[in-house]
C-alpha positions in Angstrom: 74.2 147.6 136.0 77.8 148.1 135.1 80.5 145.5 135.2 83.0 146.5 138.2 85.7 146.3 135.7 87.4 147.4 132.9 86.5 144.7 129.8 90.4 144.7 129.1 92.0 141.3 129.9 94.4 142.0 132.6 94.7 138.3 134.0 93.5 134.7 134.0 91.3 132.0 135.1 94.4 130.3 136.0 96.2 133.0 138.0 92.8 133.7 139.6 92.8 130.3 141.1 96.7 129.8 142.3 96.0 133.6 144.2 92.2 132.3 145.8 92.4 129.3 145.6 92.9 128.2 149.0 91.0 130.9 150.8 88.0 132.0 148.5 88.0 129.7 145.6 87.8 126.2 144.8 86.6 124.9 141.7 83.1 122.3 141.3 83.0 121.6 138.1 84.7 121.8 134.8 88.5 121.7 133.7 90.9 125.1 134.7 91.8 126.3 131.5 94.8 128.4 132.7 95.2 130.0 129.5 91.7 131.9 130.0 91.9 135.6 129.9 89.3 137.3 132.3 88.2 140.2 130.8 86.3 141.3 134.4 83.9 140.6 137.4 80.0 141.1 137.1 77.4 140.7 139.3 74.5 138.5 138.1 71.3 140.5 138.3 68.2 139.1 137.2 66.4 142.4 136.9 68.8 144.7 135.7 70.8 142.4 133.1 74.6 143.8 133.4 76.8 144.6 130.6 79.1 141.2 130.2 83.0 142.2 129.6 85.1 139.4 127.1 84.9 136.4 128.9 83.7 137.6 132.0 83.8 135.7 135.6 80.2 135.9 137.1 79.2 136.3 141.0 76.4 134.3 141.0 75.1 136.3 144.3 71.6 134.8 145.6 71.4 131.3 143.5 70.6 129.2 146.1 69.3 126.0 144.3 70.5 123.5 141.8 68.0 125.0 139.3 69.1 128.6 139.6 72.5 127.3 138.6 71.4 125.3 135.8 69.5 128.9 134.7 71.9 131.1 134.8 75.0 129.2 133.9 73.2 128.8 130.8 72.3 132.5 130.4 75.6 133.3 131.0 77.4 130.7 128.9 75.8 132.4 125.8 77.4 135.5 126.5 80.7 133.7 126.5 81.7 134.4 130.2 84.1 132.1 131.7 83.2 130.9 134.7 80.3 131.2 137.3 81.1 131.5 141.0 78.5 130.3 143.8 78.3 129.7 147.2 79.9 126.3 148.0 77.6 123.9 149.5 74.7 124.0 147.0 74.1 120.3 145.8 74.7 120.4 142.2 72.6 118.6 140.2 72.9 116.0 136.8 71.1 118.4 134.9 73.1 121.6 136.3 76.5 119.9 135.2 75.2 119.1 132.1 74.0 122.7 131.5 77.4 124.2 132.8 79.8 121.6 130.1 77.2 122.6 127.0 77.8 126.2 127.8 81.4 125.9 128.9 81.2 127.9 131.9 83.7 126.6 134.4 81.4 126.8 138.4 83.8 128.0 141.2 82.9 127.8 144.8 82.8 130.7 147.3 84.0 129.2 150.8 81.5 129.5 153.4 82.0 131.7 155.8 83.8 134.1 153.4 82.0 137.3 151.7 81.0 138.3 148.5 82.7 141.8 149.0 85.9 140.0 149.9 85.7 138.6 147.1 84.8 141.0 145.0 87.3 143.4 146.4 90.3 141.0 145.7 89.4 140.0 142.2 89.1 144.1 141.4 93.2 144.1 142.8 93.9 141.1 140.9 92.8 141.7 137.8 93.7 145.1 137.8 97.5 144.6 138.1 99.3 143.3 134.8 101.9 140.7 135.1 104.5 142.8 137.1 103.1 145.1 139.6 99.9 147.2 139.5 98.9 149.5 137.2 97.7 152.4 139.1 97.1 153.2 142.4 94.2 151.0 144.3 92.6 151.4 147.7 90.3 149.1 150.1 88.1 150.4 152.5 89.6 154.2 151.3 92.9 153.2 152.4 96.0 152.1 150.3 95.8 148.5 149.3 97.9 146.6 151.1 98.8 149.6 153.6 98.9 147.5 157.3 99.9 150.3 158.9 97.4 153.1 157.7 95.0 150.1 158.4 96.6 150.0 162.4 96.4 154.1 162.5 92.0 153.9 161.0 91.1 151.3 163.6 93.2 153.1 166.4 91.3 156.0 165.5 88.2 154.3 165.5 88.5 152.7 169.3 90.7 155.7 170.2 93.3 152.6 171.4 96.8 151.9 170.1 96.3 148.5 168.0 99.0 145.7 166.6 97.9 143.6 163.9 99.6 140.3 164.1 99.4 137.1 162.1 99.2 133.3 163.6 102.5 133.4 164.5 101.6 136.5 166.7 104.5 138.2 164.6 103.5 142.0 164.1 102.9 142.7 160.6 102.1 146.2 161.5 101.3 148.6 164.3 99.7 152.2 164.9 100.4 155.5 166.5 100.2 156.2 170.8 102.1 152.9 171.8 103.5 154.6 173.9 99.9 154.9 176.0 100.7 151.2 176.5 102.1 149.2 179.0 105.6 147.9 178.7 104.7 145.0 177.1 103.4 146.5 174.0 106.6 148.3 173.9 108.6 145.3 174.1 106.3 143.6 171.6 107.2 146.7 169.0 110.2 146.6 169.7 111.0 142.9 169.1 108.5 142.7 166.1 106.3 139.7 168.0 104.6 139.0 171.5 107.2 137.8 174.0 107.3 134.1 174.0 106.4 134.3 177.9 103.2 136.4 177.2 102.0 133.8 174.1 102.7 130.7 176.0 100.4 132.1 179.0 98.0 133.3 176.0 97.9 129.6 175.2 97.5 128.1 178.5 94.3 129.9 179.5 92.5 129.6 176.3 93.0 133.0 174.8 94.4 131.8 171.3 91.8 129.7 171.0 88.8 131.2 171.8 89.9 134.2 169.3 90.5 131.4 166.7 87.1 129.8 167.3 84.6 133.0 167.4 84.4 135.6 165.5 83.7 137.7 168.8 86.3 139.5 170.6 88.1 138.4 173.3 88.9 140.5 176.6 92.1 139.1 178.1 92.3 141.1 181.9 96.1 142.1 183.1 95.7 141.3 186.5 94.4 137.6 185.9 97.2 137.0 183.7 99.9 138.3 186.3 102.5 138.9 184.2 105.1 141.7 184.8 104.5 144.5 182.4 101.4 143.4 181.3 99.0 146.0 183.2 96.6 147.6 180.0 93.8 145.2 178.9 93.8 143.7 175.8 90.7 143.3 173.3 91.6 141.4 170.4 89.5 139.9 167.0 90.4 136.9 164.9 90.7 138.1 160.9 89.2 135.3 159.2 89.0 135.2 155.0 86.1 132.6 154.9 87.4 129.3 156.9 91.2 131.0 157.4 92.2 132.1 160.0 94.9 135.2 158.6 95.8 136.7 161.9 93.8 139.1 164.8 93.7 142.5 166.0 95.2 143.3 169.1 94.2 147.0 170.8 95.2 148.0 174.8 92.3 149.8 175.4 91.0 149.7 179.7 87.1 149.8 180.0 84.1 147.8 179.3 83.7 146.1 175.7 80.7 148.4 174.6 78.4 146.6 172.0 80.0 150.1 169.6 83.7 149.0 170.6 82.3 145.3 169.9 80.6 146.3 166.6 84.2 148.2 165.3 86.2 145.2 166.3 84.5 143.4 163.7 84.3 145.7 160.7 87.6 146.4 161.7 88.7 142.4 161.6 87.0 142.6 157.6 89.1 145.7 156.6 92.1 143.8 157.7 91.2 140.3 155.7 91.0 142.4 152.9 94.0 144.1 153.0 95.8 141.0 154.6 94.4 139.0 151.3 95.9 141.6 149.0 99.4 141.8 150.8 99.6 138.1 150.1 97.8 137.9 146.6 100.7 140.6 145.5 103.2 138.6 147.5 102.4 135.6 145.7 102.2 137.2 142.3 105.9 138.8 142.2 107.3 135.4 144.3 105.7 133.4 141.0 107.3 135.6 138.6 110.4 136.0 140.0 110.8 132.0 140.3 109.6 131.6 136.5 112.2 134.0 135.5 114.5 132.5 137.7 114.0 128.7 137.0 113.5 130.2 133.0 117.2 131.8 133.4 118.7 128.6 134.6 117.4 126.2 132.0 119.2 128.3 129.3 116.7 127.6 126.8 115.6 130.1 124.2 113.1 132.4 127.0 116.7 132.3 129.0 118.1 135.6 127.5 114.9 137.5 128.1 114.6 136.3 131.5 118.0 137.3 132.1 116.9 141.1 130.7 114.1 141.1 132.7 116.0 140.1 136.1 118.4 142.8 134.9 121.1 140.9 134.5 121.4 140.4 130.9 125.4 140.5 129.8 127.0 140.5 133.7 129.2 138.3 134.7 127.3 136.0 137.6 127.4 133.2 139.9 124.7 130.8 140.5 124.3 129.4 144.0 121.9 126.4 145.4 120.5 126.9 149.1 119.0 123.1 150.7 117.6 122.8 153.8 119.3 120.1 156.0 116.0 118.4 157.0 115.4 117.8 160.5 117.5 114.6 162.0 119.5 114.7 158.8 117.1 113.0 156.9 117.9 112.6 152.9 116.6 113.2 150.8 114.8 116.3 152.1 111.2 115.7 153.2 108.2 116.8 151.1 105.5 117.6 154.1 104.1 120.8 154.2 106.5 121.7 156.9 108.9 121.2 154.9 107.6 123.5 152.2 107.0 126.1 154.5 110.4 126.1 155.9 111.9 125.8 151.9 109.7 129.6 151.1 111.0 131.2 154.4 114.6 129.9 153.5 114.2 131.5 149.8 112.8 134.6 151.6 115.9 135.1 153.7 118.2 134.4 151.0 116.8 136.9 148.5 116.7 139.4 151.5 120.4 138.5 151.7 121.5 138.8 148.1 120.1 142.0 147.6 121.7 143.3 150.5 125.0 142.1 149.4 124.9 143.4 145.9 121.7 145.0 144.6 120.0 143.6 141.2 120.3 139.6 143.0 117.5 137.4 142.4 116.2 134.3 144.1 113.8 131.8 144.0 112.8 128.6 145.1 112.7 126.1 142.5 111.7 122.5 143.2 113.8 121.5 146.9 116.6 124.4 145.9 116.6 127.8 146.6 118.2 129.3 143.9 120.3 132.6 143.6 121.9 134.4 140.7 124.6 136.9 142.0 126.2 139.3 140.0 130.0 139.5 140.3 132.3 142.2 139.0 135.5 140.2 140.0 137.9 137.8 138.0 136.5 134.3 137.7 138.6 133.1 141.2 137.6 136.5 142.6 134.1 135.9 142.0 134.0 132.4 143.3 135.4 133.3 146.4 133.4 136.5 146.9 130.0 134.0 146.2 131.4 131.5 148.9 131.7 134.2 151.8 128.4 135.3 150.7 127.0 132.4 151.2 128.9 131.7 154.7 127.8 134.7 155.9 124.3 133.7 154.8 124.6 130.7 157.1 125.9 132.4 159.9 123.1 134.9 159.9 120.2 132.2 159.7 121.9 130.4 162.4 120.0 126.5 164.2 117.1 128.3 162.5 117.4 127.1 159.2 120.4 125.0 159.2 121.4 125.0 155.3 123.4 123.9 152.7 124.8 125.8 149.9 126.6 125.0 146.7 128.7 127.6 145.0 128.7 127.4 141.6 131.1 128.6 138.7 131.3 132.0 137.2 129.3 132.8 134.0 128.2 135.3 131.3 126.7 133.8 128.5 123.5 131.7 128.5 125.3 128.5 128.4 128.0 129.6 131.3 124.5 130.1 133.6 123.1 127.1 132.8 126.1 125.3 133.4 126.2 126.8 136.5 123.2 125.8 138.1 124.2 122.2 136.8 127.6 122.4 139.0 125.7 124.0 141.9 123.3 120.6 141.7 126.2 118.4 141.2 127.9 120.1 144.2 124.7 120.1 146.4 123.7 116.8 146.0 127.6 115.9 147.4 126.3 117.9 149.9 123.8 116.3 150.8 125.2 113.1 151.2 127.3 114.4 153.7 130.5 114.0 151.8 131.7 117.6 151.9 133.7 119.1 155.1 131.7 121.8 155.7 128.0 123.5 155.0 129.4 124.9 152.1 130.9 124.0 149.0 132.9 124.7 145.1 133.4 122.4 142.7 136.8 122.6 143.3 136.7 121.6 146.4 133.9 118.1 146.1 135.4 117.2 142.4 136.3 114.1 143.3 133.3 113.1 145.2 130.9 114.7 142.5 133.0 112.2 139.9 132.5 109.2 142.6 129.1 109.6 142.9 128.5 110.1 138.8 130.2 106.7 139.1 128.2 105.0 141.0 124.9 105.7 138.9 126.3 104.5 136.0 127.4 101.4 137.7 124.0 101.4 139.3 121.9 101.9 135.9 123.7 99.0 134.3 123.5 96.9 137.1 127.1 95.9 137.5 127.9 94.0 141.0 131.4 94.7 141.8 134.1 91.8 140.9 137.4 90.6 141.8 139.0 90.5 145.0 136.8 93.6 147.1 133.8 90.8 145.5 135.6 87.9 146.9 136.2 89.9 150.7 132.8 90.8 150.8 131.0 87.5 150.2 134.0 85.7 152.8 133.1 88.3 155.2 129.0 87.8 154.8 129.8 84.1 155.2 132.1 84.0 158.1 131.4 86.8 160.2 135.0 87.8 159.8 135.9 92.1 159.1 138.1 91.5 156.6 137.3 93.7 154.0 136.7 96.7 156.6 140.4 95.6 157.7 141.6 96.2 154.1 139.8 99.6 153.8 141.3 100.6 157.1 144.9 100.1 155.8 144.2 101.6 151.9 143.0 104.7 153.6 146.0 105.1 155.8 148.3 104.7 153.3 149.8 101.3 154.3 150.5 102.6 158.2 149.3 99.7 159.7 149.7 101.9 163.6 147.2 104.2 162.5 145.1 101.8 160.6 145.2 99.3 163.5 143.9 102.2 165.8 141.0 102.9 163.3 139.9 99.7 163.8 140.6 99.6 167.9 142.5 96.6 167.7 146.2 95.8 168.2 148.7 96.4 165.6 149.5 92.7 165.5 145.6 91.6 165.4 145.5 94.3 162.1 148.5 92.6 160.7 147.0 88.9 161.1 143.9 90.2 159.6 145.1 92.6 156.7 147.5 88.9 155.5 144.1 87.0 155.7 142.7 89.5 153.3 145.7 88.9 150.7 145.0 85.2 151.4 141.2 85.4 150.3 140.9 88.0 147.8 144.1 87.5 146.0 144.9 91.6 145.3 148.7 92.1 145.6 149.0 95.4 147.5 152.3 95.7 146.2 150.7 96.7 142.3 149.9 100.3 142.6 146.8 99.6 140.0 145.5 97.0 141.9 144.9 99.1 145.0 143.7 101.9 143.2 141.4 99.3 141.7 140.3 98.0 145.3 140.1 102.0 146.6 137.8 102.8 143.8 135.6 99.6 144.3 135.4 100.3 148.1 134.5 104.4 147.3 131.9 103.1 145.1 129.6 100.6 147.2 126.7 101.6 148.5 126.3 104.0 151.8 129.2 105.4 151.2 
């Protein structure tokens, strides 16, 4: 038997595992050795021994036991393959393990529920793309990889039915020919790219979602018993499912009885769509991790910086770096790190790359760490181009919208490695004023949070050496925490209005003379002369500096 790949290395055990990983693959035993080239797939045969590619990854198809492992890791160890997959679930055994570390065969489980041809098909369009795109033109199920929508048009011509193929979010990802033999609500579906929220939530409340969710059967859902206006073709839908994942379902108007033929195409229908569903993500997934290596990689300026910069195409442009945060929900800070969160942080980076390149092609973006990143380039003077970043970034904000309520930090103008690192440190320095809440809008410059950036440099250094303030803001504070008094809030009132004691008095809701009575009191207990221009500055900068802030 042939190996059902080319014995040139096109990618690794490591990339393998962060594509599959959380749908097909999980490892059992043995450490990932990301560095691991994978020279191709086999399938072990015990009859017909296959030809073994340079370090070849192994479908252990059929090894149902401990001892079957223990075999045929061994067998496959001394032909220097790299790691054995088998179905997840079989009870490894001391001896197995042993077997699998003495050959150094990394096992990889197969999620239950999920094929061997999945897998198989995925691996062949994973390994057969280099580290930026594909090398040649691939196909699943005789269709392009990836294709949704000559996926939609097969399976319409299949149950002779106009289909959608939505995700979990009941967003179309893509749609076939003869909508228009639809009702209206397919057409408003189209039309808006996702099922009207009144249709899902009725979809919820009698069960639908779930029972297509729960079985892999399809699911008749009548017009008439749902009662909804526009809704008059019935529905047949399929849960896609990639082993334990749910990825998404098949939705086709089609009136008439669900024949066992219609019932039997649903579901090879539903495993076409997995597959290509998988590989739209895998690819997604592979061009969002290169882009944010060469992005972050750019950003460090470190000696890969200048070829990062080539490869993003913006090697010797002038550009702007600028920071995109999500303002967590309820204003919490520092931003949460829930999956929620994380999930909200990739759409945000999505939008924003979508953005940049619309506003001036050759853009890039990622998401690195909490911060969306985005390197623009800019053809203007230095001011020009600072400006131009900052409406770009408004208009950013205005487009997302209460949907993902952002920050963004501008940063300075650059061309040389250094100028783009330096940037990205601004845009932090600006962001994290930002977040803090000590900015005037949503979005920022350095020129226009200097001071506060300087404040809040301050107060770490006073905070690493662990000063306690002195002098007469110390002496206010501990009088205050002693007596119950407001005296120190009383001098802060009448420092930040400039000696007005009107408007200072009315900050603090009392009467001018209570503010008066107070403000001498301070003098009295701290002992700072407000007439000694140093000595307030002193107080002011004290006051700016304590904690909360």
């Amino acid at each position: 038997m042939l190996p059902t790949m080319s014995p040139r290395p096109r990618s690794n055990l490591g990339r393998i595992l962060d594509d599959l990983g959380v749908t097909l693959l999980e490892p059992l035993h043995g450490d990932v050795d990301a560095s691991v080239d994978v020279g191709g797939v086999v399938i072990h045969d015990p009859i017909d021994e296959p030809v073994y590619p340079e370090r070849a990854l192994v479908l252990g198809i059929g090894l149902v036991s401990a001892a079957d492992v223990e075999q045929v890791v061994t067998e496959v160890g001394a032909r220097d393959a790299a790691a054995l997959v088998v179905r997840s679930g079989i009870e490894l055994t001391d001896a197995a393990l042993a077997a699998a570390d003495a050959s150094g065969v990394m096992l990889l489980g197969l999620a239950r529920g999920a094929t061997w041809s999945q897998l198989a098909a995925l691996l062949r369009s994973l390994l057969a793309e280099g580290d930026v795109g594909q090398a040649e033109h691939e196909s699943l199920g005789g269709l392009p990889s990836g294709d949704l929508f000559a996926v939609a048009n097969a399976i319409a011509a299949l149950l002779d039915a106009p289909v959608t193929i939505e995700d979990r979010s009941s967003v179309v990802l893509a749609f076939s020919g003869r909508q228009e033999e639809a009702d209206a609500s397919r057409a408003e579906t189209i039309i808006g790219r996702r099922v009207p929220d009144r249709f899902a939530r009725v979809l919820t409340e009698r069960g639908v979602f779930r029972d297509l969710y729960r079985y892999d059967r399809p699911v008749v859902v009548d017009p008439f018993a749902i009662g909804e206006e526009g809704l008059t073709t019935q529905r047949v839908a399929i849960g896609v499912r990639a082993g334990d994942e749910v990825l998404g379902s098949v939705w086709a108007a089609m009136d008439g009885p669900l024949t066992p033929e219609r019932t039997a195409a649903l579901r090879d229908s539903a495993k076409l769509v997995a597959l290509h569903l998988l590989r739209v993500r895998a690819g997604a997934d592979v061009q969002r991790r290169l882009s944010t290596e060469l992005v972050a990689t750019a950003l460090e300026g470190g000696a890969g910086a200048r070829g990062a910069l080539r490869r993003l195409g913006l090697a010797g442009q002038q550009v702007v770096v600028l920071g995109v945060a999500l303002i967590p929900p309820g204003g919490e800070r520092p931003p949460r790190s829930d999956q929620l969160m994380v999930g909200e942080r990739q759409r945000l980076a999505d939008a924003f790359a979508v953005h940049l390149s619309a506003v001036r092609a050759g853009s890039a973006a990622a998401l690195v760490g909490d911060v969306v990143y985005g390197i623009l380039p800019a053809t203007d003077d230095e001011a020009g181009a600072e400006e131009r970043a900052a409406r770009v970034a408004r208009d950013f904000l205005d487009r997302v919208g209460a949907r993902m309520p952002a920050l963004v930090a501008v940063g300075s103008p650059a061309r040389e490695l250094t100028g783009v690192a330096m940037s990205r440190a601004i845009v932090d320095r600006v962001l994290r004023v930002l977040r803090e809440g000590h900015a005037g809008g949503r979005v920022a410059r350095l020129a226009d949070v200097q001071t506060e950036s300087l404040l809040i440099e301050l107060r770490d250094i006073v905070s690493a050496r662990g000063e306690q303030p002195v002098g007469p803001v110390a002496r206010l504070r501990h009088y205050d925490a002693e007596h119950g008094t407001s005296l120190l809030p009383t001098l802060a009132a009448w420092l930040d209005g400039f000696g007005d004691v009107s408007n200072a008095a009315a900050a603090m809701f009392v009467h001018p003379n209570t503010f008066r009575y107070r403000l001498r009191r301070a003098v009295a207990v701290s002992g700072l002369d407000l007439d000694d221009p140093e000595a307030r500055f002193a107080a002011m900068l004290q006051l700016r500096m304590a904690p909360g802030h």
